[in-house]
mmCIF file of the N, C-alpha and C atoms, coordinates in Angstrom:
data_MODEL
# 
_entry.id   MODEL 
# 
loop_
_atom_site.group_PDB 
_atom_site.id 
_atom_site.type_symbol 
_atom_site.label_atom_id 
_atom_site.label_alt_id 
_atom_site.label_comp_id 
_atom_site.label_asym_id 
_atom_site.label_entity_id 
_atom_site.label_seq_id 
_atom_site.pdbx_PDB_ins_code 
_atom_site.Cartn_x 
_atom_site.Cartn_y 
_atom_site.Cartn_z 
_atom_site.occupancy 
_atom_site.B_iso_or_equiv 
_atom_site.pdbx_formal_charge 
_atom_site.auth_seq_id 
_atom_site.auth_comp_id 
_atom_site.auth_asym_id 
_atom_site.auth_atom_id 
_atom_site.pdbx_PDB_model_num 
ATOM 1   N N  . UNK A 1 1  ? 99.430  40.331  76.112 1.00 0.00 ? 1  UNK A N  1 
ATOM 2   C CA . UNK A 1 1  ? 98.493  40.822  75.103 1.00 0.00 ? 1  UNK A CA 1 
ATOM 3   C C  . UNK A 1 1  ? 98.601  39.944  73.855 1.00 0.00 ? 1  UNK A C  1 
ATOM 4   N N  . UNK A 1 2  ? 97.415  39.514  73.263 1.00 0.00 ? 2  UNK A N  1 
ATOM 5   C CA . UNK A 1 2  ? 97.611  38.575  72.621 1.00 0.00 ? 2  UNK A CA 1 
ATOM 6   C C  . UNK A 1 2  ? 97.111  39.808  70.926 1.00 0.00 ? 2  UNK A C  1 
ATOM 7   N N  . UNK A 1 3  ? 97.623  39.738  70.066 1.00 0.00 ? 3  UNK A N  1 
ATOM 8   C CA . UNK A 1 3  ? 97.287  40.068  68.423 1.00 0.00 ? 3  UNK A CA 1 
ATOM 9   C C  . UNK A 1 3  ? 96.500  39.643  67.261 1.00 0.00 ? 3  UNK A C  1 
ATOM 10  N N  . UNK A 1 4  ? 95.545  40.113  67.150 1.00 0.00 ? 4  UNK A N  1 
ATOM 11  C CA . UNK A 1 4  ? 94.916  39.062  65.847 1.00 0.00 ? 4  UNK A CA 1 
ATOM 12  C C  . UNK A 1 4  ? 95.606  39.226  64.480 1.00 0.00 ? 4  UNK A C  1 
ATOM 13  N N  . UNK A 1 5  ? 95.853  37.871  64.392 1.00 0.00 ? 5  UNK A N  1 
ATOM 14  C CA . UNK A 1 5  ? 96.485  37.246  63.115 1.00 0.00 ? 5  UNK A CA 1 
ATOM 15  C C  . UNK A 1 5  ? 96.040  37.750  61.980 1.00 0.00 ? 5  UNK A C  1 
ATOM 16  N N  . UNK A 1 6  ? 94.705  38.784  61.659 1.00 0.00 ? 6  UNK A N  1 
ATOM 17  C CA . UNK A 1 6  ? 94.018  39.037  60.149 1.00 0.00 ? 6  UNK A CA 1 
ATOM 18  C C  . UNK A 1 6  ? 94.207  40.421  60.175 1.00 0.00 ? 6  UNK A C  1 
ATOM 19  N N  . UNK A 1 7  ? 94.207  41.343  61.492 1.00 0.00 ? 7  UNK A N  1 
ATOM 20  C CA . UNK A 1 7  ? 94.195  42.791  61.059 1.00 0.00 ? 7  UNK A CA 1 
ATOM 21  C C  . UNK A 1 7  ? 95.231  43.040  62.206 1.00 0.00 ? 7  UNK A C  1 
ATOM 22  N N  . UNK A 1 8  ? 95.844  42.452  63.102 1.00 0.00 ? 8  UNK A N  1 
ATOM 23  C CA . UNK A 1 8  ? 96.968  42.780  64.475 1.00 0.00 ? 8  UNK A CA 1 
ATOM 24  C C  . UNK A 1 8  ? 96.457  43.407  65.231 1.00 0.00 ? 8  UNK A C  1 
ATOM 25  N N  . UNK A 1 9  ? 95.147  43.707  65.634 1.00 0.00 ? 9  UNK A N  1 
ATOM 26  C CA . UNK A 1 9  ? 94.441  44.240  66.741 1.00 0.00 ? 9  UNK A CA 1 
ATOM 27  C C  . UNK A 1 9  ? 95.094  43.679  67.858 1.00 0.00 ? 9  UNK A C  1 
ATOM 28  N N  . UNK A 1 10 ? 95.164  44.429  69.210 1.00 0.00 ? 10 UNK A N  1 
ATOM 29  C CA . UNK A 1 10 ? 95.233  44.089  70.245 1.00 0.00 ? 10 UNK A CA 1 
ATOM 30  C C  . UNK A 1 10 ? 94.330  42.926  70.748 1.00 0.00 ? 10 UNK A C  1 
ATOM 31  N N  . UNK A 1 11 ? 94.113  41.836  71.507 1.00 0.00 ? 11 UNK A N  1 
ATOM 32  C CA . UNK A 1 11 ? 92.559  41.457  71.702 1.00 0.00 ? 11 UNK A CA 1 
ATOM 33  C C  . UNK A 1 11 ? 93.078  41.133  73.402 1.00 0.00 ? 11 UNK A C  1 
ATOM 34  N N  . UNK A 1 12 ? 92.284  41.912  73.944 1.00 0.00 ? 12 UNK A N  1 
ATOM 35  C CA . UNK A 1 12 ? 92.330  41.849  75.845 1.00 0.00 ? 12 UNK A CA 1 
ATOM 36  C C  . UNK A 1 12 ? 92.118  40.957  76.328 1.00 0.00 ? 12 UNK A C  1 
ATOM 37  N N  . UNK A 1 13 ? 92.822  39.439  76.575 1.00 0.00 ? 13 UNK A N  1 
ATOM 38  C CA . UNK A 1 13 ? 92.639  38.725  77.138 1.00 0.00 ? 13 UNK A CA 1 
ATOM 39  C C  . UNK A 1 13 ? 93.637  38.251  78.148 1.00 0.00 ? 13 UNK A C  1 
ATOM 40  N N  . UNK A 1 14 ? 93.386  37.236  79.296 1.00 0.00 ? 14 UNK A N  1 
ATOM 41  C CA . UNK A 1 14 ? 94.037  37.027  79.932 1.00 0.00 ? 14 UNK A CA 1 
ATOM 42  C C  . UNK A 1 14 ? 94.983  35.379  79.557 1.00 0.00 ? 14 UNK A C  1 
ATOM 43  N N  . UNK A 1 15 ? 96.153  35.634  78.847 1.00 0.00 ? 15 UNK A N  1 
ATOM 44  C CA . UNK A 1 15 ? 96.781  34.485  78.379 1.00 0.00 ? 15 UNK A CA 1 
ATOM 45  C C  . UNK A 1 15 ? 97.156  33.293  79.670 1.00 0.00 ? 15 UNK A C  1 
ATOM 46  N N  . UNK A 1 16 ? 96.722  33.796  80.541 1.00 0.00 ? 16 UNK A N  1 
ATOM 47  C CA . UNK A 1 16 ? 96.347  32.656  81.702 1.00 0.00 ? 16 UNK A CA 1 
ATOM 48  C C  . UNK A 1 16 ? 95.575  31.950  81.871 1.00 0.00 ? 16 UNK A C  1 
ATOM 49  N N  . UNK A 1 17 ? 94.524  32.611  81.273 1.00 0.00 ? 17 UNK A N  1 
ATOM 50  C CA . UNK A 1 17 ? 92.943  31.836  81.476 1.00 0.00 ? 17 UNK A CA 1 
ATOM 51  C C  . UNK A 1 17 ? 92.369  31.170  79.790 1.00 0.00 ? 17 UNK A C  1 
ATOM 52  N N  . UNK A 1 18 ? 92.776  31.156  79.043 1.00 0.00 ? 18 UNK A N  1 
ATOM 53  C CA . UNK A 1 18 ? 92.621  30.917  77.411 1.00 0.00 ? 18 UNK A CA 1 
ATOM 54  C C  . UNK A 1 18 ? 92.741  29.283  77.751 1.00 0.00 ? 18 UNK A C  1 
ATOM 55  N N  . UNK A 1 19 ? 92.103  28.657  76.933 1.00 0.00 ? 19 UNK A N  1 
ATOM 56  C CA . UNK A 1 19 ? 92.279  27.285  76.802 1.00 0.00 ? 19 UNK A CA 1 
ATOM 57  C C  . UNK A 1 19 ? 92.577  26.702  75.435 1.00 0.00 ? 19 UNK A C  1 
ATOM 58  N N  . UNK A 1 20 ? 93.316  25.679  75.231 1.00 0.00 ? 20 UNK A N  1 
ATOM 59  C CA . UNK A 1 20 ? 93.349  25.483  73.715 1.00 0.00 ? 20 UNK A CA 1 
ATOM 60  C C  . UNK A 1 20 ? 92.008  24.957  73.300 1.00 0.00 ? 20 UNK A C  1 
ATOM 61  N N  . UNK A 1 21 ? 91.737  25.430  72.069 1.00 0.00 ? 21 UNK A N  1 
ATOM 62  C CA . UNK A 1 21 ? 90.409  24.897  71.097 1.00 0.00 ? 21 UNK A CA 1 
ATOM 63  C C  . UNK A 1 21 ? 89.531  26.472  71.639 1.00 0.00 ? 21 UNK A C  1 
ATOM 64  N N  . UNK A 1 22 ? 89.447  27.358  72.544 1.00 0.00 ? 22 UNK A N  1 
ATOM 65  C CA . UNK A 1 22 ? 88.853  28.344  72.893 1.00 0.00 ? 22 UNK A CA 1 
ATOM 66  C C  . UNK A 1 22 ? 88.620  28.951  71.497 1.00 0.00 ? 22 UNK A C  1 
ATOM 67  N N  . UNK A 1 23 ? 87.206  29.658  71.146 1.00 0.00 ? 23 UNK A N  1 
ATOM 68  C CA . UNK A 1 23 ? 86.911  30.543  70.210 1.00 0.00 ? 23 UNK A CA 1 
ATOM 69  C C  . UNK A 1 23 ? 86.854  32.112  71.011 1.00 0.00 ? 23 UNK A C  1 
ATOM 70  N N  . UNK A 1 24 ? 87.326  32.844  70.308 1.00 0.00 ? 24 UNK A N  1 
ATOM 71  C CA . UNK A 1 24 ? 87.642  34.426  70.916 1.00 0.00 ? 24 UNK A CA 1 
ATOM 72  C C  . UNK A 1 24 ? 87.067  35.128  69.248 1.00 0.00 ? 24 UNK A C  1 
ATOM 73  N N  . UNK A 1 25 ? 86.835  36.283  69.268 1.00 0.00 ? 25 UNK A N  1 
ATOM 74  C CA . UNK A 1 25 ? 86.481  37.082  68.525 1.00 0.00 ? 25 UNK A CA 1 
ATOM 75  C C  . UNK A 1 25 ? 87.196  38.207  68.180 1.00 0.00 ? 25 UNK A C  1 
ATOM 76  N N  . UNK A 1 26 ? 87.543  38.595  67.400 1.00 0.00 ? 26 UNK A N  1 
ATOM 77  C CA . UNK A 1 26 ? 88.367  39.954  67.363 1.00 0.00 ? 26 UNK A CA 1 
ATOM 78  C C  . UNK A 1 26 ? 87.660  41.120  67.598 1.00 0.00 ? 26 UNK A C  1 
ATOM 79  N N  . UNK A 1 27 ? 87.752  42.132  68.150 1.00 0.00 ? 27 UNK A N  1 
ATOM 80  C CA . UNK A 1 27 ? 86.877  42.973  68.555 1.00 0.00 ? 27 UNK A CA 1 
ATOM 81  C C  . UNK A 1 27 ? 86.807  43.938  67.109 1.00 0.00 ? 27 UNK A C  1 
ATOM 82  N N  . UNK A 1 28 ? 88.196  44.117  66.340 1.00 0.00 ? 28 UNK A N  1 
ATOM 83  C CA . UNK A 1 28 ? 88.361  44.984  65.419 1.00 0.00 ? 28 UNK A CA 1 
ATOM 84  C C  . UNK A 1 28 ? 87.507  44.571  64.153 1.00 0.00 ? 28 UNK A C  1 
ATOM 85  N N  . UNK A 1 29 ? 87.937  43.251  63.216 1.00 0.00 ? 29 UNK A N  1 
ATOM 86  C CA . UNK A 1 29 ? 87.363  43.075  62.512 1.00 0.00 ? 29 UNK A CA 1 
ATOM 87  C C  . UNK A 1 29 ? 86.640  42.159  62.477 1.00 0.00 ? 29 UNK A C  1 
ATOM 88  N N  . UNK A 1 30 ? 86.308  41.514  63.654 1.00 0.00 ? 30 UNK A N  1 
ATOM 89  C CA . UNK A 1 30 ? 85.208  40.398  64.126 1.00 0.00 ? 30 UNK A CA 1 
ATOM 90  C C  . UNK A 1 30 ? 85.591  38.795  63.468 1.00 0.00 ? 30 UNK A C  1 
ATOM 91  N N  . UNK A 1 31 ? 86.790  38.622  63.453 1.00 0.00 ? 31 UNK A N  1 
ATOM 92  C CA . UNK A 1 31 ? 87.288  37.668  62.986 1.00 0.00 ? 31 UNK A CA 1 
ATOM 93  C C  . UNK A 1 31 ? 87.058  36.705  64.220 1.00 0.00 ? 31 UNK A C  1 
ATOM 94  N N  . UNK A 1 32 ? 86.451  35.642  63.769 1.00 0.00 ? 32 UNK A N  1 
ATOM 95  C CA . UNK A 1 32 ? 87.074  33.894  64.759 1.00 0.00 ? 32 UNK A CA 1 
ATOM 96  C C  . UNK A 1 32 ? 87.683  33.226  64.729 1.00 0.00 ? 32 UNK A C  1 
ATOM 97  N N  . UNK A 1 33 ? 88.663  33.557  65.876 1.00 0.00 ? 33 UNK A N  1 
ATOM 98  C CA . UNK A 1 33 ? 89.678  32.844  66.214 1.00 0.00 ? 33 UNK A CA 1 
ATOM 99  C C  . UNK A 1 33 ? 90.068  31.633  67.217 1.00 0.00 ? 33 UNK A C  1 
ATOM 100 N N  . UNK A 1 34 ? 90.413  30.815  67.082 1.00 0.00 ? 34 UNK A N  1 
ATOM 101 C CA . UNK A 1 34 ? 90.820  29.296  67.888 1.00 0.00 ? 34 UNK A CA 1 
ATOM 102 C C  . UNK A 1 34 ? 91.805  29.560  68.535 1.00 0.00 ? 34 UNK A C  1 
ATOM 103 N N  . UNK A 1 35 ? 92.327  29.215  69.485 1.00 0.00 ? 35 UNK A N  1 
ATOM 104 C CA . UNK A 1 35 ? 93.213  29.300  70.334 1.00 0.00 ? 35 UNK A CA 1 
ATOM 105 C C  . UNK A 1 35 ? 94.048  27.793  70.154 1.00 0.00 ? 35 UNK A C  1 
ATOM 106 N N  . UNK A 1 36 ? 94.711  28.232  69.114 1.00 0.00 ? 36 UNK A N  1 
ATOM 107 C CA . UNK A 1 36 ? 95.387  26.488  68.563 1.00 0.00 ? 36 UNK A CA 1 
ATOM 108 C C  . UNK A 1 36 ? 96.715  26.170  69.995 1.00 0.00 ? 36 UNK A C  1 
ATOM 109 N N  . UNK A 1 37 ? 97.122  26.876  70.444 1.00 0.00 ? 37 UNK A N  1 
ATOM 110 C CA . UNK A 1 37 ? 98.294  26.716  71.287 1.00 0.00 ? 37 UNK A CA 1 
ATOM 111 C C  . UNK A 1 37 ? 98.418  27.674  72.774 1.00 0.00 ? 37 UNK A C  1 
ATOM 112 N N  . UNK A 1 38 ? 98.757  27.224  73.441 1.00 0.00 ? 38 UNK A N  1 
ATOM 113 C CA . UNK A 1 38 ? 98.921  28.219  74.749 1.00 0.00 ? 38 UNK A CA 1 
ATOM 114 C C  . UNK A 1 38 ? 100.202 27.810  75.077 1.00 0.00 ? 38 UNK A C  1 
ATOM 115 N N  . UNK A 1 39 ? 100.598 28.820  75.909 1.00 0.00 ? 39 UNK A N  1 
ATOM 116 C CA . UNK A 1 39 ? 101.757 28.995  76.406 1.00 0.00 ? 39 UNK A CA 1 
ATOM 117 C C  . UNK A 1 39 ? 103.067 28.709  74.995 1.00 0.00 ? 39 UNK A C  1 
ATOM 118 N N  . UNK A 1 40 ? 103.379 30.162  74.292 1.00 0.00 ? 40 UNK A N  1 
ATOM 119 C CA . UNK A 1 40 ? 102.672 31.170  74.263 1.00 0.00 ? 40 UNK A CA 1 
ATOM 120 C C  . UNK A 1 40 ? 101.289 31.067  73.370 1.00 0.00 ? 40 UNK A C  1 
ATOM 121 N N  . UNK A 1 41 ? 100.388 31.743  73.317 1.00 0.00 ? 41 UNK A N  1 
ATOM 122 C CA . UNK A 1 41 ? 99.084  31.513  72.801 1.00 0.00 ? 41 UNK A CA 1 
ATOM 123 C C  . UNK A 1 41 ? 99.567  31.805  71.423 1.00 0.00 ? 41 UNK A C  1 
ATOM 124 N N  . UNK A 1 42 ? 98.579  30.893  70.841 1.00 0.00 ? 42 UNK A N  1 
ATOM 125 C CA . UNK A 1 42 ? 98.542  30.968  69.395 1.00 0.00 ? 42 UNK A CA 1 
ATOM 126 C C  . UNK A 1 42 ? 97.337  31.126  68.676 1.00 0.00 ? 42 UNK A C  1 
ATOM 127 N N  . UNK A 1 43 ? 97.241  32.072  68.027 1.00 0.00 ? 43 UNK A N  1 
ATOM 128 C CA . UNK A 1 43 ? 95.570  32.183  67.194 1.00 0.00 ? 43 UNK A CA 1 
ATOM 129 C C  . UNK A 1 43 ? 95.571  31.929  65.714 1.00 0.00 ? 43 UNK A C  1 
ATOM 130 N N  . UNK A 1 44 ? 94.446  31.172  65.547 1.00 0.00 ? 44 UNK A N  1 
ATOM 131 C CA . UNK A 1 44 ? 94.287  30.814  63.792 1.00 0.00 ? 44 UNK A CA 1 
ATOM 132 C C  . UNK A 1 44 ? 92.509  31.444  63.902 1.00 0.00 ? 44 UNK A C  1 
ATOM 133 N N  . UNK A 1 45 ? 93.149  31.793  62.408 1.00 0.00 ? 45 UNK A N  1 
ATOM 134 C CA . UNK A 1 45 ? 91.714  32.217  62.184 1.00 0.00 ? 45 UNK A CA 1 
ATOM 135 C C  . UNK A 1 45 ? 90.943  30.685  61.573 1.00 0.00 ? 45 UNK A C  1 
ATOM 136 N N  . UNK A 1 46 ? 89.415  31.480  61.691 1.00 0.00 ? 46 UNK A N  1 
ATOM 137 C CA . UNK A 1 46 ? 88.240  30.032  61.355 1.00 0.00 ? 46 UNK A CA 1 
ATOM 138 C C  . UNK A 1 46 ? 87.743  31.177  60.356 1.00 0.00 ? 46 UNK A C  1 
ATOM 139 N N  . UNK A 1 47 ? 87.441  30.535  59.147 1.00 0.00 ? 47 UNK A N  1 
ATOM 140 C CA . UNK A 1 47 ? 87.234  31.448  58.094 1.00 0.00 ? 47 UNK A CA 1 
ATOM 141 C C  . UNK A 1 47 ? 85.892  30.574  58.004 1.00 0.00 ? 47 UNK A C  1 
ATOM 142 N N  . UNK A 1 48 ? 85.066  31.341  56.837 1.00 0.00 ? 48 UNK A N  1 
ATOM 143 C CA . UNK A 1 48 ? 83.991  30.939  56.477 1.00 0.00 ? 48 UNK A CA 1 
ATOM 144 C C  . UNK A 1 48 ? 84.148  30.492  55.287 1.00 0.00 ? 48 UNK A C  1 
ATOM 145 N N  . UNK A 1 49 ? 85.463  30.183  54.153 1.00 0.00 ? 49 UNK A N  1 
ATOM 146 C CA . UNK A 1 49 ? 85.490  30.076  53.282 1.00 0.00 ? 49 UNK A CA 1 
ATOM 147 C C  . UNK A 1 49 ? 85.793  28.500  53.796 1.00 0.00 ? 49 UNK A C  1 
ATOM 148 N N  . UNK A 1 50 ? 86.650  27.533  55.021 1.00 0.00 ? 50 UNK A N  1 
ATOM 149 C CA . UNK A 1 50 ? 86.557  26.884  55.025 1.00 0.00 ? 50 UNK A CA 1 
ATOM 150 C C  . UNK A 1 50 ? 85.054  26.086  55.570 1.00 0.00 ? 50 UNK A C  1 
ATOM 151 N N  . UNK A 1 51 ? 84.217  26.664  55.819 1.00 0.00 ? 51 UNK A N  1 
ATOM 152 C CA . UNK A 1 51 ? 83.346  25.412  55.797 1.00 0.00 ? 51 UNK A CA 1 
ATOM 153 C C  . UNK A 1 51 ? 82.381  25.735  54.480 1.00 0.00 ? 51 UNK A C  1 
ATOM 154 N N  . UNK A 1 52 ? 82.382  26.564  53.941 1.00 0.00 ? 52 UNK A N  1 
ATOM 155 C CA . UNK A 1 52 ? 82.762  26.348  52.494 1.00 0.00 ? 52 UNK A CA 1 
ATOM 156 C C  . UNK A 1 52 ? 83.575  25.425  51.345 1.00 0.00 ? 52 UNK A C  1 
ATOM 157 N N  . UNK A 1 53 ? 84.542  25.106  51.879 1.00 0.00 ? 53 UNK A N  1 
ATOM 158 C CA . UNK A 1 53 ? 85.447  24.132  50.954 1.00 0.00 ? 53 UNK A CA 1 
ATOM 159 C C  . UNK A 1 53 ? 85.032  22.556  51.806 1.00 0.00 ? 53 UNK A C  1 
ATOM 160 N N  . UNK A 1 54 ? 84.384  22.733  53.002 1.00 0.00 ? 54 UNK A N  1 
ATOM 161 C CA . UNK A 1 54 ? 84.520  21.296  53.252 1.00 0.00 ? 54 UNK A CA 1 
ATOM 162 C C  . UNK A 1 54 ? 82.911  21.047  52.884 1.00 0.00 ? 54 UNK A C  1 
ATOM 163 N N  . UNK A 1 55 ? 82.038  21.852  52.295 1.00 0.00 ? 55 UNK A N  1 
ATOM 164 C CA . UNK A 1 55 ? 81.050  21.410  51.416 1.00 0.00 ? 55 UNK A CA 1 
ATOM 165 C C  . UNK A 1 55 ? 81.427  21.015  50.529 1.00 0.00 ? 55 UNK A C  1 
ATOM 166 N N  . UNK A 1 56 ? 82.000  21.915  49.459 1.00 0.00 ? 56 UNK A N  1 
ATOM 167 C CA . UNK A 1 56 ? 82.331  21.229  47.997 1.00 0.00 ? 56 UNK A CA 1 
ATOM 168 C C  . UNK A 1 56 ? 83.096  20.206  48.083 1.00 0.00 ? 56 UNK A C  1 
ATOM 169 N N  . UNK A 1 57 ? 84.013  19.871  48.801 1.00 0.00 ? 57 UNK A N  1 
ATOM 170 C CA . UNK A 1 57 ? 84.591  18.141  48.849 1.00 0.00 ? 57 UNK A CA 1 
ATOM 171 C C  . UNK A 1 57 ? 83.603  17.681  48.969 1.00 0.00 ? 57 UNK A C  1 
ATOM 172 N N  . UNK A 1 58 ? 82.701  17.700  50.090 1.00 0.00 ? 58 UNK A N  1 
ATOM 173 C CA . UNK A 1 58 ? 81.931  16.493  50.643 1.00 0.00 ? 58 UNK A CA 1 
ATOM 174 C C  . UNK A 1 58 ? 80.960  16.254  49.299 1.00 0.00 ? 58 UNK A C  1 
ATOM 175 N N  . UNK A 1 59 ? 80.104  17.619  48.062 1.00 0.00 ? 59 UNK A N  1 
ATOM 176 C CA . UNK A 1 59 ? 79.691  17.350  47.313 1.00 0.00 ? 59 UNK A CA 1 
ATOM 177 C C  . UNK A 1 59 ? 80.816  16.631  45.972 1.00 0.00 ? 59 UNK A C  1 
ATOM 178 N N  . UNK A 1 60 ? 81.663  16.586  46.352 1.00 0.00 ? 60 UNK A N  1 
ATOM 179 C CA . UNK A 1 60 ? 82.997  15.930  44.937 1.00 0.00 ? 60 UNK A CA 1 
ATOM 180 C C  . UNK A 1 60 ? 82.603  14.646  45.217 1.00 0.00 ? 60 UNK A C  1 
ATOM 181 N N  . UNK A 1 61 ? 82.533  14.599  46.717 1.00 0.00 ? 61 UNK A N  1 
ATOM 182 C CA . UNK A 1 61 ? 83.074  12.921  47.216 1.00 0.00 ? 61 UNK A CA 1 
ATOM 183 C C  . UNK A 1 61 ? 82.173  12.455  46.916 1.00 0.00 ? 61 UNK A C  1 
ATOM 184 N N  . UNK A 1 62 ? 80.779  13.252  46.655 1.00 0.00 ? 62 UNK A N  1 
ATOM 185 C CA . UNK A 1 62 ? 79.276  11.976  46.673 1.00 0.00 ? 62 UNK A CA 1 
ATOM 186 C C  . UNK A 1 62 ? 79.184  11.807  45.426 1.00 0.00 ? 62 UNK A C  1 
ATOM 187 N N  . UNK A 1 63 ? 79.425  13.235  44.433 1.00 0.00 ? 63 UNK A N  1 
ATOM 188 C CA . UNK A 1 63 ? 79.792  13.001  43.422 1.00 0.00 ? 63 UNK A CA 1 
ATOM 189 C C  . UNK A 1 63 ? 80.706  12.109  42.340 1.00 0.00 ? 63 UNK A C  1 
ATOM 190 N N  . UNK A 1 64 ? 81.767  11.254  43.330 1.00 0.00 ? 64 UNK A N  1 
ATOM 191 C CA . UNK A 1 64 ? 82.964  10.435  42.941 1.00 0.00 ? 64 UNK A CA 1 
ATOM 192 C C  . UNK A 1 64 ? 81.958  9.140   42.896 1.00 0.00 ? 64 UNK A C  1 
ATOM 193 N N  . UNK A 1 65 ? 81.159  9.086   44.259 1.00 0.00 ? 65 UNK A N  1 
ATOM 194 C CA . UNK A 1 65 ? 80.624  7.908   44.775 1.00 0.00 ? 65 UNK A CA 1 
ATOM 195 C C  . UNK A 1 65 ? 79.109  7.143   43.695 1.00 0.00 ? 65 UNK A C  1 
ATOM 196 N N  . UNK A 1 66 ? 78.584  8.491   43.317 1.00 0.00 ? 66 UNK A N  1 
ATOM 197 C CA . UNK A 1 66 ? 77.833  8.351   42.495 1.00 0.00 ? 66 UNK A CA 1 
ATOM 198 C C  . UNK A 1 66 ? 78.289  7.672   40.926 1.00 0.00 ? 66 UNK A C  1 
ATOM 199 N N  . UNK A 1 67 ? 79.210  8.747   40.353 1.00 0.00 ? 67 UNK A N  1 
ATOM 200 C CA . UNK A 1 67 ? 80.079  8.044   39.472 1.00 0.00 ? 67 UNK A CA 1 
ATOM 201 C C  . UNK A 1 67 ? 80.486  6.548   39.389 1.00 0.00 ? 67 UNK A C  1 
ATOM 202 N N  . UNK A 1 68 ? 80.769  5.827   40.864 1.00 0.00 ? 68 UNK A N  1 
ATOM 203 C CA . UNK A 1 68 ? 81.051  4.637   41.041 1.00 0.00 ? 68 UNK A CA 1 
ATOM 204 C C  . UNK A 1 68 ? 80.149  3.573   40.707 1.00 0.00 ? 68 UNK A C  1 
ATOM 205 N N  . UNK A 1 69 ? 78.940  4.157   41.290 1.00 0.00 ? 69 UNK A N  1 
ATOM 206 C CA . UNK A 1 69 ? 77.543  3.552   40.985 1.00 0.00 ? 69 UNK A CA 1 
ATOM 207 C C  . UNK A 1 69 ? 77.527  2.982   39.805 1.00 0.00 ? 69 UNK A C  1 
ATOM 208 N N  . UNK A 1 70 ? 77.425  3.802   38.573 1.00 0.00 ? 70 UNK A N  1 
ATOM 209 C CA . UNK A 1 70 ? 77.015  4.008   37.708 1.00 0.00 ? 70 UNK A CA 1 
ATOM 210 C C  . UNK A 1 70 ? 77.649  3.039   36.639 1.00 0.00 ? 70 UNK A C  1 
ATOM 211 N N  . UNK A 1 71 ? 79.421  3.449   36.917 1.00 0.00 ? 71 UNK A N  1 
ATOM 212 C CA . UNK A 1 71 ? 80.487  2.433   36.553 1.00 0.00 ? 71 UNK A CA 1 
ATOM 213 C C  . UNK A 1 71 ? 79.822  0.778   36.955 1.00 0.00 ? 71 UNK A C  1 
ATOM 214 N N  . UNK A 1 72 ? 79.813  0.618   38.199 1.00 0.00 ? 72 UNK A N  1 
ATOM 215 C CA . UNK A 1 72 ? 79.306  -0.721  38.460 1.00 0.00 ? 72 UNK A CA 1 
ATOM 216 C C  . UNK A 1 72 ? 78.216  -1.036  37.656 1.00 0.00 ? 72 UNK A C  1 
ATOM 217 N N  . UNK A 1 73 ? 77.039  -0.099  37.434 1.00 0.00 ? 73 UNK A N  1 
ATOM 218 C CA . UNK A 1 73 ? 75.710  -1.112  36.995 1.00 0.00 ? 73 UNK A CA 1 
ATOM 219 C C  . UNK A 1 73 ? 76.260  -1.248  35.287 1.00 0.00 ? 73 UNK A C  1 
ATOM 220 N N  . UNK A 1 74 ? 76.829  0.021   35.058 1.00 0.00 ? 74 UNK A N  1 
ATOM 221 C CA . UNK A 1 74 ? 77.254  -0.455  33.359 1.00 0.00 ? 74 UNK A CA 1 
ATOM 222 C C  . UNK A 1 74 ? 78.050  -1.650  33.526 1.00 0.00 ? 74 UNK A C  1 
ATOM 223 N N  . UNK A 1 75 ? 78.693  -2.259  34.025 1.00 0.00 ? 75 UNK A N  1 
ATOM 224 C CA . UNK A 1 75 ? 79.358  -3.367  34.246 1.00 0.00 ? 75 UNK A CA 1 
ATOM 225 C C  . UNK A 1 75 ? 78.676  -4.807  33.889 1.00 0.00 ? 75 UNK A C  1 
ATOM 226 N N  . UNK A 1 76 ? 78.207  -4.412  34.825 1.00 0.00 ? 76 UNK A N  1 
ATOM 227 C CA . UNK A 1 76 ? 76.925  -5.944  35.637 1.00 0.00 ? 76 UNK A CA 1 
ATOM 228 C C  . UNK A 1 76 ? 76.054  -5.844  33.988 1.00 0.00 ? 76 UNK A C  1 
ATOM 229 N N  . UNK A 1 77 ? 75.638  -4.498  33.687 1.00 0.00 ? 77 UNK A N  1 
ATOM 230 C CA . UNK A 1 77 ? 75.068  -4.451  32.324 1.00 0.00 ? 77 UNK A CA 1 
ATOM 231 C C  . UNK A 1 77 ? 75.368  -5.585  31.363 1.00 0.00 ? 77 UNK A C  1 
ATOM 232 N N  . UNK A 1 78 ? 77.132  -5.268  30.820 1.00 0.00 ? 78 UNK A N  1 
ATOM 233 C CA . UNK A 1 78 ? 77.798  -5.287  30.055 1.00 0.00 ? 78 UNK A CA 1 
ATOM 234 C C  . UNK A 1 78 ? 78.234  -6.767  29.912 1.00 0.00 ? 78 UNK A C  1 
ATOM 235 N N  . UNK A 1 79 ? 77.692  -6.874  31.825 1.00 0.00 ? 79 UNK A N  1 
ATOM 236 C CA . UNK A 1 79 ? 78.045  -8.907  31.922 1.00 0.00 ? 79 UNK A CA 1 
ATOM 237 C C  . UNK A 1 79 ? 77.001  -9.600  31.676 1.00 0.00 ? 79 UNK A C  1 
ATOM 238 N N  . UNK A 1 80 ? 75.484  -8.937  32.018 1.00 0.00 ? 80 UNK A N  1 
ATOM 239 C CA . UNK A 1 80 ? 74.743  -9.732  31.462 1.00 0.00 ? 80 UNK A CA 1 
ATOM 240 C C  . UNK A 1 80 ? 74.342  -9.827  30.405 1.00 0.00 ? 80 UNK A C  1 
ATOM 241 N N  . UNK A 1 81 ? 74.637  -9.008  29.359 1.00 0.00 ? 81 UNK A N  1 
ATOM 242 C CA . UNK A 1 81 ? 74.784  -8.866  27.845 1.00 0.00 ? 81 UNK A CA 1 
ATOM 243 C C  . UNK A 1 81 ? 75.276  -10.000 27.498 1.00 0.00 ? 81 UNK A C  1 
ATOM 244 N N  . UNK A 1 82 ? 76.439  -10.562 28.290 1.00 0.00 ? 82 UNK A N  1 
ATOM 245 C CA . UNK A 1 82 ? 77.736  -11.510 27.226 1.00 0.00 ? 82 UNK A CA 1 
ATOM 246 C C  . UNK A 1 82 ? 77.358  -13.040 27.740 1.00 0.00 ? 82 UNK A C  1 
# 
């Protein structure tokens, strides 16, 4: 019997047949879970807050990239000024 990691529900599966990377559901509080390890099985939750956070990086990073831009043309500016 395998346990969910967010509320310890029971979740009925057969730890024979689970594969790693498998998504399972919690029946209790409907959590998604990965099957990071077998033998013995291991569950992580998949939150929604992380693909949440891997938006706001990805908007930091374009944001960094943009910044870069900007640095460069004031540059090139600043060289053809002199």
């Amino acid at each position: 019997m395998i346990r969910c990691p967010e509320c310890s529900a029971e979740i009925d599966v057969d730890e024979d047949e689970v594969e790693e990377g498998e998504i399972l559901s919690c029946p209790e509080c409907e959590s998604e879970l990965e099957v990071s390890q077998i033998h013995p099985v291991h569950l992580n939750i998949i939150s929604e807050d992380d693909d949440d956070e891997d938006e706001e990086e990805e908007e930091e990073e374009e944001a960094e990239d943009g910044d870069k831009d900007l640095i460069e043309e004031e540059e090139e500016e600043e060289e053809d000024e002199e």
